[in-house]
KEZASE-595213 format. One record per residue (C-alpha): x, y negated, z negated; residue number from 1; residue in one letter. Coordinates in Angstrom, 3 decimals, always signed. Each point is the difference from the previous one (the first is absolute). Last residue first. Layout:
N
(r (X, Y, Z), NUM, "A")
...
This chain:
107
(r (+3.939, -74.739, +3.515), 107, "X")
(r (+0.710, -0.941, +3.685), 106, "X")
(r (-3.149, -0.350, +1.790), 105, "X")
(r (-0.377, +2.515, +3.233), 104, "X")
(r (+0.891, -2.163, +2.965), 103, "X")
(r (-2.812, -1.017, +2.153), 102, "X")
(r (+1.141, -0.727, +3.572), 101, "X")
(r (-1.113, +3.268, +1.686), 100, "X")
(r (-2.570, +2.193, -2.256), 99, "X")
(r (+1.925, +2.603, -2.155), 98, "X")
(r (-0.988, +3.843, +1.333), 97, "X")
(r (+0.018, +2.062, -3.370), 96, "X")
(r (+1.563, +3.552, +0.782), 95, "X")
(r (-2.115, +2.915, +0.497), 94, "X")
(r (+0.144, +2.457, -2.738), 93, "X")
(r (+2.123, +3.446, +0.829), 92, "X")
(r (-2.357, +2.816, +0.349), 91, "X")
(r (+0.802, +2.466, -2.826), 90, "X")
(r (+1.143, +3.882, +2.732), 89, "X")
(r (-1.669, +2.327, -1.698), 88, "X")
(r (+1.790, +2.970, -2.492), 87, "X")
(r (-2.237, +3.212, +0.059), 86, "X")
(r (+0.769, +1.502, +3.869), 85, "X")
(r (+3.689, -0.847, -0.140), 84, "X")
(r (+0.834, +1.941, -3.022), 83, "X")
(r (-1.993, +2.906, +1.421), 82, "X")
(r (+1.682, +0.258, +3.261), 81, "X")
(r (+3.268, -0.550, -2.156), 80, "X")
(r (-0.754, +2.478, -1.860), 79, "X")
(r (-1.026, +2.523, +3.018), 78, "X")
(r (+3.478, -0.823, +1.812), 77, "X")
(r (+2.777, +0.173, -2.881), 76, "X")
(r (-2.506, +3.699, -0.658), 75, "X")
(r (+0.700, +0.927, +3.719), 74, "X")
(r (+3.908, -1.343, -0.357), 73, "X")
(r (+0.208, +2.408, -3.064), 72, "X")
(r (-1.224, +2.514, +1.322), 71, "X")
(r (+2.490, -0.282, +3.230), 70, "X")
(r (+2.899, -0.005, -1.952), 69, "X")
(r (+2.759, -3.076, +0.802), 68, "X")
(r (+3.169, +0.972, -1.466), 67, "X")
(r (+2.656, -2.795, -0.207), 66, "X")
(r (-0.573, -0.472, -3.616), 65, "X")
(r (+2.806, -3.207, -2.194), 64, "X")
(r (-2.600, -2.760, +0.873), 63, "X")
(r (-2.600, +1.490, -2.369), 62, "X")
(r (-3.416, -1.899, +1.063), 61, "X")
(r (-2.654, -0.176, -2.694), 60, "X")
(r (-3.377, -1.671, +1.843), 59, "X")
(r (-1.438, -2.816, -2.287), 58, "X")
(r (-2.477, -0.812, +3.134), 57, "X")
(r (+1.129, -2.883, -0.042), 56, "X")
(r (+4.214, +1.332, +0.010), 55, "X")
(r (-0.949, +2.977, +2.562), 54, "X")
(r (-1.179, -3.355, +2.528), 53, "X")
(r (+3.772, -1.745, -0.624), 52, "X")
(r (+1.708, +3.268, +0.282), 51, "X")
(r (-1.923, +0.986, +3.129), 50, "X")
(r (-2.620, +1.998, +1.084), 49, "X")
(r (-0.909, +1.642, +2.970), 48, "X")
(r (-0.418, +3.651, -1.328), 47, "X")
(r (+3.316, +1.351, +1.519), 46, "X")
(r (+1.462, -3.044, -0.722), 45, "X")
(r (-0.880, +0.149, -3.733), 44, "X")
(r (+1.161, +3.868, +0.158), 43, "X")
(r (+3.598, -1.418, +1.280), 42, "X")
(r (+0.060, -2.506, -2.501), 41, "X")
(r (-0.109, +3.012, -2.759), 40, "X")
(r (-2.821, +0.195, -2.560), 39, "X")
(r (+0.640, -0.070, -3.605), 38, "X")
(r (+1.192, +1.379, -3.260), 37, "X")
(r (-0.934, +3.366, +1.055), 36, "X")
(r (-2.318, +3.129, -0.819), 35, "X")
(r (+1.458, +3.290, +0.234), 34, "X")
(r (+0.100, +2.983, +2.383), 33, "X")
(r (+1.473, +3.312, +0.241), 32, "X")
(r (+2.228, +0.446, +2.542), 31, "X")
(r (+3.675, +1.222, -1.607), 30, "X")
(r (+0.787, -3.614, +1.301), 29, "X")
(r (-2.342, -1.634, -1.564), 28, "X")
(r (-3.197, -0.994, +1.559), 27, "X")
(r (-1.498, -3.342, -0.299), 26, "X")
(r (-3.552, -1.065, -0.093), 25, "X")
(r (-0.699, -4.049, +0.172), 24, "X")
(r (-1.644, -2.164, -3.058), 23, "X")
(r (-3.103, -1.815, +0.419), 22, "X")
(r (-1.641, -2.937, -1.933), 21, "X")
(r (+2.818, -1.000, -2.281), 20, "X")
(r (-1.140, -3.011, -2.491), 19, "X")
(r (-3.408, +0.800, -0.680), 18, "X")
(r (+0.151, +3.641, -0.937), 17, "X")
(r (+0.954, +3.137, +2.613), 16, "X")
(r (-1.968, +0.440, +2.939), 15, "X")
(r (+1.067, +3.547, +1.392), 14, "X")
(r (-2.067, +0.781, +3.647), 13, "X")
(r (-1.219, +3.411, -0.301), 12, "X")
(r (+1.412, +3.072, +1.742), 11, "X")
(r (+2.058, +0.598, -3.795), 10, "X")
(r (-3.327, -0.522, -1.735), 9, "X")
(r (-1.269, +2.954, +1.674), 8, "X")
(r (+2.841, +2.330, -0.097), 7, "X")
(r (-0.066, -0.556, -3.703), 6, "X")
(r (-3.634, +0.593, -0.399), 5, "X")
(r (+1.064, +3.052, +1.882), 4, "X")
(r (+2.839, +0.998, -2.149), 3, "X")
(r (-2.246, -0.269, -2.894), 2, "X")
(r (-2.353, +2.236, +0.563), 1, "X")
């Protein structure tokens, strides 16, 4: 029983707290596999992202992985799909045309 619920949570995407959202899958090198500090720039490319964009969406990026996994580039790009989809873009307010030859009085 519990190896499926395992098996089930492990196809899921991972949130984890408020601070980091998503962390990436990494296997060792005698194959097994672990969770990671963060994503690698490759997988951001791989997804379309950047560091700038993984940095609003609070994104971890490790710098020191060269790996790119294709799970983990899926679950970059279904977060970010998500993350995209709730925040809306705040219309910037329109700026205050002044009326020629009045100056605004100096206070």
């Amino acid at each position: 029983m519990q190896k499926k619920s395992a098996l089930a949570d492990e196809k899921a995407p991972r949130e984890h707290g408020k601070m980091h959202h998503i962390k990436p899958s990494i296997r060792k090198p005698n194959g097994k596999q672990r969770i990671g500090k963060g994503f690698s720039i490759e997988e951001l490319k791989k997804a379309g992202l950047n560091k700038a964009d993984a940095k609003k969406l609070e994104i971890r990026v490790d710098p020191r992985r060269k790996t790119a996994h294709d799970v983990n580039v899926s679950e970059l790009k279904t977060f970010a799909e998500q993350q995209k989809a709730k925040v809306k873009p705040v219309p910037k307010p329109k700026p205050v045309e002044q009326e020629k030859g009045k100056k605004k009085p100096k206070k």
